[in-house]
N, C-alpha and C positions, 0 to 999 in steps of 0.2 A: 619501493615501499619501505624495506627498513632503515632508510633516511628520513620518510617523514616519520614514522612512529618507534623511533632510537630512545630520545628524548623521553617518553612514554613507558618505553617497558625495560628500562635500564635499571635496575637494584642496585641500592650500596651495596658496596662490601663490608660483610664482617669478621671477626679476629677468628670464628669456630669455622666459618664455613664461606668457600666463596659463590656466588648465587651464578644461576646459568644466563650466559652474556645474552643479550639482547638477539644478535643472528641466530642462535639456536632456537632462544622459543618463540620466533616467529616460525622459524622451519619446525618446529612442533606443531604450531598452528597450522601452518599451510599444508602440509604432509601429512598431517593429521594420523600419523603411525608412531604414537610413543611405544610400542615395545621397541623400536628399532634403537631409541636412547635410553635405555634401562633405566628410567625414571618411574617413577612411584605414580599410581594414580592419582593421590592427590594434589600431588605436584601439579601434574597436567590438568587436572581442575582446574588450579588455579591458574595456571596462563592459559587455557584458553579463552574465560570470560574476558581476563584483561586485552588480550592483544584482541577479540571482536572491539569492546570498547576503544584500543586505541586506535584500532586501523579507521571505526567507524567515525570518531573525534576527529582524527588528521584527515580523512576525505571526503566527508558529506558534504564541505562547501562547494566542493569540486567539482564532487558526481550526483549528489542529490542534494542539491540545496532545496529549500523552501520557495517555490514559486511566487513570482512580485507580483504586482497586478497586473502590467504588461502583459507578463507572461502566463498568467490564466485567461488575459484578453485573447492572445495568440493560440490558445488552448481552443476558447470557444469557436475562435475561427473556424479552427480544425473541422471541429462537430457541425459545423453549418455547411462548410465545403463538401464535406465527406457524407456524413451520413443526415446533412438536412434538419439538423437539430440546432436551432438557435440557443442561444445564453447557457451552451454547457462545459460546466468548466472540468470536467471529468468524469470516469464509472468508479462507483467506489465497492469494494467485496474485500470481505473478512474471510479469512481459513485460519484452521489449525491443524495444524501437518503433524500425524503422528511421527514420531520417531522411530522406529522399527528396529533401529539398530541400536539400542540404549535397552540396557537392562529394565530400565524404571520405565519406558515402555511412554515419557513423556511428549506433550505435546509442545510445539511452535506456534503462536500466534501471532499471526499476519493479517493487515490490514493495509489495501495497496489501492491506490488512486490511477488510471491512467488514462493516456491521452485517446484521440483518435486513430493515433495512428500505431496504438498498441504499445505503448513506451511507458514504463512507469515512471512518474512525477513525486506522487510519494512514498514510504515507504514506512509503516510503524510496527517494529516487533518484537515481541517479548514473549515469556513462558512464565509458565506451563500451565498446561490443563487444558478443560473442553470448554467454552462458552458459545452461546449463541451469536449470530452476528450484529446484532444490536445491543449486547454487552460488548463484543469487541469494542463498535464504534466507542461508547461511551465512556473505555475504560483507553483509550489512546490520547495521544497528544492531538492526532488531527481532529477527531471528533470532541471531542476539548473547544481548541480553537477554533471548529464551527459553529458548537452552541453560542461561543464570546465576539464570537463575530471578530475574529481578529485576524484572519486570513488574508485581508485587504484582497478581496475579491473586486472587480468591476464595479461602477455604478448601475445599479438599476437603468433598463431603456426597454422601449416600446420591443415590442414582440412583430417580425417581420410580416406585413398583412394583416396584423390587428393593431394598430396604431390604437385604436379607440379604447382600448383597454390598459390606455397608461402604461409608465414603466414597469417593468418585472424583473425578479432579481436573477442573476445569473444561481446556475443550479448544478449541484451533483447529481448522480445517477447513480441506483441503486435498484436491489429484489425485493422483493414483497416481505425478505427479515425484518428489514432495516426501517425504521418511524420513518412518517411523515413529517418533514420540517419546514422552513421557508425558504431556506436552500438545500435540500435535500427531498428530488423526486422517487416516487417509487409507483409499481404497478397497485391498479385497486388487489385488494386482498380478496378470495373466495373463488369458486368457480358456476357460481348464478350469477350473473352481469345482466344490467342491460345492455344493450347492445351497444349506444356509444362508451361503455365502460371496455364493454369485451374489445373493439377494437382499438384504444387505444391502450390495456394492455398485453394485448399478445398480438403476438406474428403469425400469421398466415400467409403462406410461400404464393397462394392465389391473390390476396391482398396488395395493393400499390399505394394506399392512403395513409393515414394516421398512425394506423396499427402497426407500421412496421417502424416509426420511428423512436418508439421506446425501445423495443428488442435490440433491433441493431448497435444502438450504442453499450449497452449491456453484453452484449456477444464478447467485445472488446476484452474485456477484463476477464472472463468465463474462458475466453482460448489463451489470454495469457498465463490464468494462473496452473492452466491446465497442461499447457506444455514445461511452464518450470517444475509442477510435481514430476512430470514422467521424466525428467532428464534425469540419469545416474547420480 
């Protein structure tokens, strides 16, 4: 790693003072124990945003690029194999993780795309504070380039078994937070349905029809983002 981001967190030198080399504040960042190099807080402030920025610059082409259209096609696949869900190019859920261990007591906001098979595809996150999760969507780059339509998703095609209703567009997945868009599905809102509302949005474990194929792809992202909060 600190090959790819040398170039990045490398300071000139100057004639008062010479700046801490590049392998140390990465190992500040990764070890994340500055009292152990008697450095000042502010110091550590300030290389830890930089090396997030640099590490995330030198390897999101790598590890989280931007999915093509291919590769959202490959996605939907997944959703139609898996859980039965045609034209779904991913679940999408917003958190914001408080920080517990920071004085200021701030928050992380996240907002994460992933596939069927539990894998996150995208990832948008910034601080701080509490918002809802349709100001998340709206305040990230992905929800961004969904309103502008520049995602280069899939062409629009017929819906497996309803032919007769024309093409339809490939869609996101989301909870009853998040708007209603034209690629961006969500369960109806309230808890008076009629009845084909009710089953198509909620699960019922006695259910085998309709109703369980909104839930299930929505689980996906609900057990992911759930086991990254509990890990240490």
């Amino acid at each position: 790693m600190l090959s790819r981001v040398r170039a990045r967190i490398t300071l000139q030198d100057i004639n008062y003072r010479h700046p801490i080399i590049a392998a140390e504040r990465l190992s500040i960042y990764l070890r994340t124990i500055a009292f152990s190099y008697r450095i000042g807080v502010s110091t550590v402030c300030q290389i830890v945003p930089q090396l997030v920025t640099a590490i995330w610059d030198c390897l999101v082409e790598d590890y989280m690029a931007v999915p093509t259209t291919d590769d959202w096609r490959s996605i939907a696949e997944g959703f139609q194999e898996r859980w039965n869900f045609p034209l779904c190019c991913g679940v999408v859920d917003g958190k914001a993780s408080p920080n517990s261990g920071s004085q200021f007591h701030f928050s992380i906001v996240l907002l994460a795309v992933v596939d069927a098979k539990y894998r996150f595809r995208v990832i948008d996150a910034w601080g701080y504070g509490r918002t809802s999760d349709s100001g998340i969507l709206a305040n990230s780059a992905f929800g961004q380039a969904l309103r502008a339509r520049t995602l280069h998703l899939p062409a629009d095609q017929p819906l497996p078994g309803a032919e007769e209703r024309g093409p339809q567009p490939h869609v996101f997945m989301a909870d009853e937070a998040f708007p209603l868009r034209r690629n961006l599905m969500r369960p109806f809102p309230g808890r008076t349905l009629p009845p084909e509302r009710h089953v198509f949005s909620y699960c019922h474990q006695s259910q085998a029809g309709g109703g369980e194929r909104l839930c299930h792809p929505l689980l996906t992202v609900e057990d992911v983002s759930a086991a990254h909060r509990d890990q240490p």
